[in-house]
C-alpha positions as CSV (number, residue, x, y, z in Angstrom):
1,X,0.0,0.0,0.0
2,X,1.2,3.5,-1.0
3,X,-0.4,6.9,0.3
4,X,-1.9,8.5,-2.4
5,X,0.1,11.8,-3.8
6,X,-2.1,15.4,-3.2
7,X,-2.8,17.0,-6.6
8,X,-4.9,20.2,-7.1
9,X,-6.4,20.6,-10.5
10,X,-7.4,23.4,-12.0
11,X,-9.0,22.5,-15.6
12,X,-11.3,24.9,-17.3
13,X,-14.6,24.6,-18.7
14,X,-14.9,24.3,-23.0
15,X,-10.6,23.4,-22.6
16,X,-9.4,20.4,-23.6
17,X,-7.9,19.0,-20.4
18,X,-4.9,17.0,-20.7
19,X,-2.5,15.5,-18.0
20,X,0.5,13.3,-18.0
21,X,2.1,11.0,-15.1
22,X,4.6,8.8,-14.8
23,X,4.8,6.1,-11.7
24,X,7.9,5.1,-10.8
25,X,9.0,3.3,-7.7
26,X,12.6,3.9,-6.6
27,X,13.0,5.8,-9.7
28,X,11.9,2.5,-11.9
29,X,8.9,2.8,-13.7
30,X,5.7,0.4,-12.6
31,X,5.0,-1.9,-15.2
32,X,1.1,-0.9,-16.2
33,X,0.5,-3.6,-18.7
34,X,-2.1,-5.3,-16.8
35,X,-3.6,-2.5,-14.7
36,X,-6.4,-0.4,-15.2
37,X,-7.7,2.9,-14.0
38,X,-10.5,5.1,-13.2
39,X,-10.7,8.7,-12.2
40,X,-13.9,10.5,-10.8
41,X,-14.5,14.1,-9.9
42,X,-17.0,15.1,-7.6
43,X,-18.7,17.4,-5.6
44,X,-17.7,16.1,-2.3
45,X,-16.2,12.5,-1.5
46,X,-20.4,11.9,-0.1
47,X,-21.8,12.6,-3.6
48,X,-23.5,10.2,-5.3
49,X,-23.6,11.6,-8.7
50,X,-20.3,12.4,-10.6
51,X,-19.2,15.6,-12.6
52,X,-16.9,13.3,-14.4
53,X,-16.1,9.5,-14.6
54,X,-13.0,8.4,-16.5
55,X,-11.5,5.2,-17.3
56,X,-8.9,3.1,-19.1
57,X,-10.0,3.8,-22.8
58,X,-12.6,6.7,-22.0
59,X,-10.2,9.5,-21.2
60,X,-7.6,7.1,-19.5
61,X,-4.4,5.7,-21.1
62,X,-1.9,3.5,-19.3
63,X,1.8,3.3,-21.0
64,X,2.6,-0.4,-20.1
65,X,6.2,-0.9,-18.7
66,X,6.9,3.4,-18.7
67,X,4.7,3.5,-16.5
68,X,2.8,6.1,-17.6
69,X,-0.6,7.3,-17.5
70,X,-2.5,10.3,-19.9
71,X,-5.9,12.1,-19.0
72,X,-6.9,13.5,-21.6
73,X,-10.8,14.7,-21.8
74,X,-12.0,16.9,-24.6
75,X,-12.8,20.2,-24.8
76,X,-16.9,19.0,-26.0
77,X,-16.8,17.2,-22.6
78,X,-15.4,20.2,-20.6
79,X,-17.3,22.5,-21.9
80,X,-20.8,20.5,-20.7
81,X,-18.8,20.5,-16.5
82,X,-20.4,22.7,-14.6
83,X,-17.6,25.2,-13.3
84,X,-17.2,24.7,-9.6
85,X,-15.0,23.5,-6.6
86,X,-14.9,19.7,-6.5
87,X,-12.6,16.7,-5.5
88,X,-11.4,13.6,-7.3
89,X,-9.1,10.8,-6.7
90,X,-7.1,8.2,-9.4
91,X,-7.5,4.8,-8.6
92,X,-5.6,2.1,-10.3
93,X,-6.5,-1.9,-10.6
94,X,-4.6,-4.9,-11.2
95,X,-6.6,-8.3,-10.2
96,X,-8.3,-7.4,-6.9
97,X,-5.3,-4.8,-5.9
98,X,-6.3,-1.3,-6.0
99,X,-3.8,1.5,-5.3
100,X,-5.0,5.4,-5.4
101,X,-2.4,7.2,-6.7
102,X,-3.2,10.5,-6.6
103,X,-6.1,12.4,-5.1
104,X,-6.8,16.2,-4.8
105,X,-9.2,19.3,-5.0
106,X,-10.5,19.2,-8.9
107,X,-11.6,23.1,-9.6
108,X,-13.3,24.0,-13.4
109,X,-13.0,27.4,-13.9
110,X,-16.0,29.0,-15.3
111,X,-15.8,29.9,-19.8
112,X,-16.4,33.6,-20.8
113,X,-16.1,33.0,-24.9
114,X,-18.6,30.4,-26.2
């Protein structure tokens, strides 16, 4: 088990929002070849609803034995967030071992041009 790494996003609403990672473990990268991942923002860890929901192939992209990982979400799907303070967490899944990488505040900053 790992503690999860504090991130603070702040994407903006009708942006494309794109982030890249790498895990590494004593400066080696983690093998991802047969992990996979899932990344929700929300309004508060109690919510019941998401603002997004991403996973490996649906905004998620693992780099098997780099060890790196690429969120990207379009611009068509940022520009339907709501803007707002929220939080979010990345989980990632191998068999039945989950580890959350990273976790954080996820802010959307409001669009002026549309």
């Amino acid at each position: 088990m790992i503690n999860p790494g504090i991130y603070n996003i702040t994407a903006y609403q009708g942006a494309t929002y794109k982030l890249s990672l790498s895990w590494t473990i004593a400066d080696a990268p983690v093998d991802l070849t047969n992990y996979t991942a899932a990344m929700q923002v929300r309004e508060s860890t109690a919510s019941s609803s998401t603002i997004l929901d991403l996973s490996t192939g649906s905004g998620i992209t693992l780099g098997g034995t780099a060890g790196t990982i690429e969120i990207n979400v379009p611009a068509a799907t940022m520009e339907l967030t709501p803007a707002g303070t929220y939080v979010y967490d990345l989980e990632l899944y191998s068999g039945a071992e989950v580890t959350r990488l990273i976790q954080g505040g996820f802010a959307i900053q409001a669009e002026v041009t549309r």
